[in-house]
PLY file of the C-alpha trace (Angstrom):
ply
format ascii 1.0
element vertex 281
property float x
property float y
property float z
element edge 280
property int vertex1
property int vertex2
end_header
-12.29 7.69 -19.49
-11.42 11.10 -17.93
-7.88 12.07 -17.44
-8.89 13.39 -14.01
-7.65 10.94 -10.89
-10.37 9.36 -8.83
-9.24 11.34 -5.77
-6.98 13.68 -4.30
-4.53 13.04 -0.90
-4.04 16.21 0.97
-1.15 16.28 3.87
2.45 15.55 4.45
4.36 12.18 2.68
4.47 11.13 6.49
1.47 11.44 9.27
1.64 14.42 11.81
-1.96 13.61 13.15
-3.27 10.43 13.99
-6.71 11.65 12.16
-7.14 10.58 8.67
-9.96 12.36 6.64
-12.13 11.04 4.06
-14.47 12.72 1.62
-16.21 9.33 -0.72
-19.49 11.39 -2.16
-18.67 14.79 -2.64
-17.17 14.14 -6.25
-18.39 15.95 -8.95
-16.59 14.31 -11.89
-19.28 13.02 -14.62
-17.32 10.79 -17.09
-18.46 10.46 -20.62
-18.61 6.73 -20.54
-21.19 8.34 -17.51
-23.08 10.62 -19.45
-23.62 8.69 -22.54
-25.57 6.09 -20.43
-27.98 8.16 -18.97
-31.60 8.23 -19.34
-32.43 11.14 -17.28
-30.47 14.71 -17.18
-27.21 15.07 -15.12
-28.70 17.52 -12.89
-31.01 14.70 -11.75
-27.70 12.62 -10.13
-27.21 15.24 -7.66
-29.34 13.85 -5.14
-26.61 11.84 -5.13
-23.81 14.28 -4.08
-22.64 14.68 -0.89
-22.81 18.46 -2.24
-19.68 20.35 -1.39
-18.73 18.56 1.87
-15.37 18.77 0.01
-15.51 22.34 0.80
-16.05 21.86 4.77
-13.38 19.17 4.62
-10.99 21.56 2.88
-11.71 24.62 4.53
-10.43 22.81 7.91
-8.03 21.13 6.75
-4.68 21.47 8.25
-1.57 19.18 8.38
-3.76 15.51 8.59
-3.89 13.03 5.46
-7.29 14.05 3.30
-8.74 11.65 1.03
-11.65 13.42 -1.10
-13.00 11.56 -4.16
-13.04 12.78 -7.33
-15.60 11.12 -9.43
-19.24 11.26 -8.87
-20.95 8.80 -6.53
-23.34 7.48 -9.83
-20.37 6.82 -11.47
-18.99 4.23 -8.48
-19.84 4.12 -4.85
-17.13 4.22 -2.49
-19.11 3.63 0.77
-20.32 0.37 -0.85
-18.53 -3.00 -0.93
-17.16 -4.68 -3.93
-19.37 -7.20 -3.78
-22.88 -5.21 -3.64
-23.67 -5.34 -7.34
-27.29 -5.02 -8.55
-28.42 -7.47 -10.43
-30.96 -5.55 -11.80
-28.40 -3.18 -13.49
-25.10 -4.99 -13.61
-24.13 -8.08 -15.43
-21.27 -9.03 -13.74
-23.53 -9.12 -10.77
-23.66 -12.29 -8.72
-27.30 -13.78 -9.05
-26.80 -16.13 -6.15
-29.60 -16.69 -3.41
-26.89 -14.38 -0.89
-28.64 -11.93 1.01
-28.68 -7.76 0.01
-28.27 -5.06 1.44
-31.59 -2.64 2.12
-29.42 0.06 0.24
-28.35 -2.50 -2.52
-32.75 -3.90 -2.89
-33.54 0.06 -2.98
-31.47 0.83 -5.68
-27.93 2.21 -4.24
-26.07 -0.35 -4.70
-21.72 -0.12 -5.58
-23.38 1.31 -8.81
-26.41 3.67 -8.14
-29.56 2.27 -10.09
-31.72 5.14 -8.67
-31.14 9.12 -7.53
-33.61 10.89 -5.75
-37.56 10.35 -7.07
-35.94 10.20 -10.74
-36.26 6.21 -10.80
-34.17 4.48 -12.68
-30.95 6.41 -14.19
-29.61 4.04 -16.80
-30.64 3.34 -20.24
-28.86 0.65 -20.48
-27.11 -2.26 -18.21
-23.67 -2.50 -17.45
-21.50 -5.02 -18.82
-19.51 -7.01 -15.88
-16.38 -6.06 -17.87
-17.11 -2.12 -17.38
-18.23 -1.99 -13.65
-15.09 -4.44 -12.58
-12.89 -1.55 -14.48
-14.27 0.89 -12.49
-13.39 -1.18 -9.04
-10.49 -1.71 -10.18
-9.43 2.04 -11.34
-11.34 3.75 -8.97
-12.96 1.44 -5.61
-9.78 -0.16 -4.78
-6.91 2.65 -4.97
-9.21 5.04 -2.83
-9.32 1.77 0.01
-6.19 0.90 -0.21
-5.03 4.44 0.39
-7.13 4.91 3.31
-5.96 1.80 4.34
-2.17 2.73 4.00
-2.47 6.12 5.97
-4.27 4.22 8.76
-1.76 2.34 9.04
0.53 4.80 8.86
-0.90 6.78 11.94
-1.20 3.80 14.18
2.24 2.87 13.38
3.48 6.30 14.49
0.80 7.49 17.34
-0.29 3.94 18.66
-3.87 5.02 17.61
-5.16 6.22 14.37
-8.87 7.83 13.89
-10.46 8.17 10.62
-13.46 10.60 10.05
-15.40 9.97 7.32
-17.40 13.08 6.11
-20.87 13.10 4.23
-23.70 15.27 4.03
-27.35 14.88 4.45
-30.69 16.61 3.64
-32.40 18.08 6.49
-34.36 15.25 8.73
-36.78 18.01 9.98
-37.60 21.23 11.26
-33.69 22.64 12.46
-34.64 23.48 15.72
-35.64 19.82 16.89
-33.99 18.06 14.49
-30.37 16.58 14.22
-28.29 18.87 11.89
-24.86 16.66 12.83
-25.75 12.65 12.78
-22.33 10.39 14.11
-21.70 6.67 12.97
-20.10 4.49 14.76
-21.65 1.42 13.26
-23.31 1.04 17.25
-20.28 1.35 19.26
-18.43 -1.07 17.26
-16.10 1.18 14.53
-15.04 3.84 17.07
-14.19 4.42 21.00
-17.43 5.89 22.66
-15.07 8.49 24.29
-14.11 9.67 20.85
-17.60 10.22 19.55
-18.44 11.54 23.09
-16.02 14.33 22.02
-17.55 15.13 18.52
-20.76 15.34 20.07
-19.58 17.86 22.40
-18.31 20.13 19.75
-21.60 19.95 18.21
-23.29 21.53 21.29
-20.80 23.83 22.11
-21.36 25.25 18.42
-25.61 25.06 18.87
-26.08 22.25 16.48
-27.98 19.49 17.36
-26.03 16.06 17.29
-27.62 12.34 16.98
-25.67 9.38 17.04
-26.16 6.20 14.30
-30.00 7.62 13.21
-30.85 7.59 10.43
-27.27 7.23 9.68
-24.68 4.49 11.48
-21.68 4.50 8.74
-21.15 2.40 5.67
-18.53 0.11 3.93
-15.70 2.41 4.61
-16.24 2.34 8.41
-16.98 -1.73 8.28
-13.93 -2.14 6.25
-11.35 0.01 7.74
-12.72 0.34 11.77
-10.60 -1.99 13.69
-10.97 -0.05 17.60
-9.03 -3.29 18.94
-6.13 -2.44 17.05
-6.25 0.74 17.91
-7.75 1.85 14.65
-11.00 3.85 14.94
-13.40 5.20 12.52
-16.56 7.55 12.76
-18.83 9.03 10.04
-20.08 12.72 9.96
-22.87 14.12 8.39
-23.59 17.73 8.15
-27.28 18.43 7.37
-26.58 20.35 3.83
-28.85 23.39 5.20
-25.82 24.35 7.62
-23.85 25.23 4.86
-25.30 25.41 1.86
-27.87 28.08 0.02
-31.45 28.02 0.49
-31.74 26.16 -2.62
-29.29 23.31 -1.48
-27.33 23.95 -4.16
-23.91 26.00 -4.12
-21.36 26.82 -0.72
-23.85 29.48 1.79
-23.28 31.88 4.49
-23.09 29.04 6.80
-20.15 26.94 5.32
-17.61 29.19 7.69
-19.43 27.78 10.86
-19.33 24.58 9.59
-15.81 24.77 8.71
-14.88 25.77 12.09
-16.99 22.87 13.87
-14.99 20.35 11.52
-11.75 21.87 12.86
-12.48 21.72 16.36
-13.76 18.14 15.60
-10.55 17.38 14.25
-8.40 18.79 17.19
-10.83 17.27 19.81
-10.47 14.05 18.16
-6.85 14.02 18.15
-6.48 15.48 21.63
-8.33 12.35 22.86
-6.52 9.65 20.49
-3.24 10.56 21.90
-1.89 7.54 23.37
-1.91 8.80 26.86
-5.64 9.42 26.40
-6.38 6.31 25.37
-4.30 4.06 27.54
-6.58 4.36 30.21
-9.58 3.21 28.56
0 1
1 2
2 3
3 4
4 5
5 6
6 7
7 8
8 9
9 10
10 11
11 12
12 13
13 14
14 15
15 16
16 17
17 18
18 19
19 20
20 21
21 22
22 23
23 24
24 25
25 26
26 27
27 28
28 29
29 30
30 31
31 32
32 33
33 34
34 35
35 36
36 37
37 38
38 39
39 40
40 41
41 42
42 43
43 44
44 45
45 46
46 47
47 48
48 49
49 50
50 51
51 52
52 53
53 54
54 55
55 56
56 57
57 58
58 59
59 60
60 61
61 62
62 63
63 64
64 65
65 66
66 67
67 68
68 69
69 70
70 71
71 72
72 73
73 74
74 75
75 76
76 77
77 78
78 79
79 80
80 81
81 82
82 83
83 84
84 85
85 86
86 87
87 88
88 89
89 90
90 91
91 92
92 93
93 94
94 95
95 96
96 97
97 98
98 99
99 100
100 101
101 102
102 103
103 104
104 105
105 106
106 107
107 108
108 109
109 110
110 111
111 112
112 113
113 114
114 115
115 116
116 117
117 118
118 119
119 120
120 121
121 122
122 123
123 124
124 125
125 126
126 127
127 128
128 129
129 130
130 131
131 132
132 133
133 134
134 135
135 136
136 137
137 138
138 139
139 140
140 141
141 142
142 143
143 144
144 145
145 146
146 147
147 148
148 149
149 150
150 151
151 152
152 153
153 154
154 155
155 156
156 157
157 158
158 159
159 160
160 161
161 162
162 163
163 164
164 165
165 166
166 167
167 168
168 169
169 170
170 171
171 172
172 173
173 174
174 175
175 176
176 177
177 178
178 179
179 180
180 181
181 182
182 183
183 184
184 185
185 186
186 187
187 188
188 189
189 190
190 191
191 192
192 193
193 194
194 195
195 196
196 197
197 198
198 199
199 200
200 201
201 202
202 203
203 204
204 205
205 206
206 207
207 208
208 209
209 210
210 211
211 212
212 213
213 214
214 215
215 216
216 217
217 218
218 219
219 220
220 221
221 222
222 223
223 224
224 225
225 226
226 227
227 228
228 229
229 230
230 231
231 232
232 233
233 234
234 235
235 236
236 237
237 238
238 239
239 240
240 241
241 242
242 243
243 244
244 245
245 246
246 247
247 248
248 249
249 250
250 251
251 252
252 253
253 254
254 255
255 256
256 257
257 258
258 259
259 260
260 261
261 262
262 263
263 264
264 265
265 266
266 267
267 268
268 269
269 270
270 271
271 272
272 273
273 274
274 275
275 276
276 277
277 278
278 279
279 280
């Protein structure tokens, strides 16, 4: 196993925003327990990545609590539940009649079975023994720390908003098609006047906004959303053609724009979670 932590926290010991960030697939740590298993080269895993949504995160980063994984999303996914384990890959893997996830049947499971049109990335299975070290080391400090500076926020503001930031490839030709996509799990992780703000800040910067399609937010929304409790949580996801190079590959001419949209995100978002905002609602 590599020395390297599984992710790092950004911010002050105690809240000064009731926004929490969170970066889960932007991790581009390949452990050698990672490597050695693979049937296909690493550069084929990065359909994987999230790539460099760490850098729009960072860039706008201020004085709020910033979660951003470190290890690859083939190596463990953090936007999947403990319990979605694939069968097909994992032997620790429950082989009851319960029902799966469409992500977990096409191959994306907590462990990734497939990336991109590569097919299958293992050589081998996983022993039960290996994948629960990974939860274990990995799945459950990032959740719990999420968790924590929630709870944290709400404690102090009243409210507490968590965006979760991913990437995605382009859904179609940029001037028709959404280049921001908002989760809210369907109006149940997040106030509607929150994500009414994001999408605001989208069209004030020219970029075309959609909310929950093709994209409605994962595990780390389910888990951690609680809008009764004054605990909300949205997912972002920057088509990667905003921001990165023409070949999708490294940081472009267009990661400054994005940078800025995340900030003004970030400050819209906390403007409107202020308890005052809120109470009226």
């Amino acid at each position: 196993m590599t020395a390297i932590t599984p992710f790092h926290r950004h911010g002050p010991a105690e809240p000064v925003s009731p926004v929490v960030l969170s970066v889960p697939h932007a991790g581009r740590d390949y452990p050698l327990p990672l490597r050695a298993a693979l049937r296909v080269p690493l550069t084929a895993l990065r359909p994987l990545e999230d790539r460099y949504a760490d850098a729009i995160a960072l860039g706008a980063h201020e004085c709020e609590t910033l979660f951003v994984a470190t290890r690859a999303r083939a190596w463990i996914d953090l936007n999947r539940s403990e319990n979605e384990r694939d069968p097909k890959l994992d032997d620790g893997a429950s082989m009851t009649t319960q029902p799966q996830s469409a992500k977990l049947r096409s191959g994306l499971g907590l462990i990734p079975r497939r990336a991109g049109h590569s097919g299958d990335i293992w050589k081998r299975r996983l022993s039960g023994e290996e994948v629960t070290e990974r939860i274990v080391a990995d799945h459950r400090p990032y959740h719990d720390a999420i968790g924590a500076a929630l709870a944290a926020a709400r404690a102090k503001f009243g409210v507490a908003v968590l965006l979760d930031i991913h990437s995605m490839p382009p859904l179609g030709v940029p001037a028709r098609a959404p280049r921001v996509v908002l989760g809210d799990r369907f109006g149940r992780s997040a106030s509607a006047r929150l994500v009414g703000r994001l999408e605001g800040v989208a069209r004030a910067h020219g970029v075309n906004c959609a909310a929950n399609a093709p994209y409605s937010g994962g595990h780390i929304l389910e888990r951690h959303a609680d809008p009764r409790r004054g605990i909300h949580a949205i997912q972002i996801e920057f088509d990667r053609s905003l921001y990165l190079d023409p070949q999708l590959d490294q940081p472009g001419p267009g990661l400054a724009m994005a940078i800025r949209m995340l900030r003004t995100m970030i400050d819209s978002v906390a403007d409107e979670a202020l308890p005052r905002a809120m109470a009226a609602e």
